[in-house]
C-alpha positions, 0 to 999 in steps of 0.5 A: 427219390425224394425223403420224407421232408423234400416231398413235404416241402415241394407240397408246400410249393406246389399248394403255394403255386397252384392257384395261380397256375392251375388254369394255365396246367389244365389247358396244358393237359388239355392240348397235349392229351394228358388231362384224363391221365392227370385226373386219374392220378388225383382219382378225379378222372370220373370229372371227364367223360368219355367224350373228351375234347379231342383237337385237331393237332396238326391243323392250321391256326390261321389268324385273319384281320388287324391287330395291334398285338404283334405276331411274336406274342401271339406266338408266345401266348399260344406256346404258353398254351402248348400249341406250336407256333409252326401251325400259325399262319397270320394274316394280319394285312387288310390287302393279304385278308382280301385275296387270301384263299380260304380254300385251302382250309 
């Protein structure tokens, strides 16, 4: 547990942060089903209501058409987000968009 001093300095760093972060917290929050409980720490959680995004967690992200932006960091942009990279699937080839079986979704 943090003394007196510690807290006031890690609020020091946190309000330092926060406006540069706080998108980027929210979505985390979002994704991972923990925005309403954070809300309601900060006595906020009336900004909600009760129908709540609810994601699909473990459906496909399937990324169709060309792009000059690599795989990789596609991948790491969604990771920053909370989202796994296992649910990706990429088809990025004129060829593969073509014959891919949009069935399956």
């Amino acid at each position: 547990m943090l003394n007196c001093d510690e807290l006031l300095n890690l609020e020091e760093k946190i309000l330092e942060a926060l406006p540069d972060k706080l998108t980027t917290i929210l979505i985390k929050l979002n994704s991972n089903g923990k925005l309403d409980e954070f809300l309601e720490v900060l006595d906020l959680g009336y900004l909600t209501s009760q129908n709540t995004y609810r994601p699909y967690r473990s459906g496909k992200i399937v990324v169709v058409g060309q792009t000059e932006v690599k795989e990789s960091i596609l991948l790491g942009v969604a990771e920053s987000c909370g989202v796994s990279k296992d649910r990706f699937e990429f088809c990025l080839d004129y060829n593969k968009a073509k014959s891919y079986n949009f069935k399956k979704m």
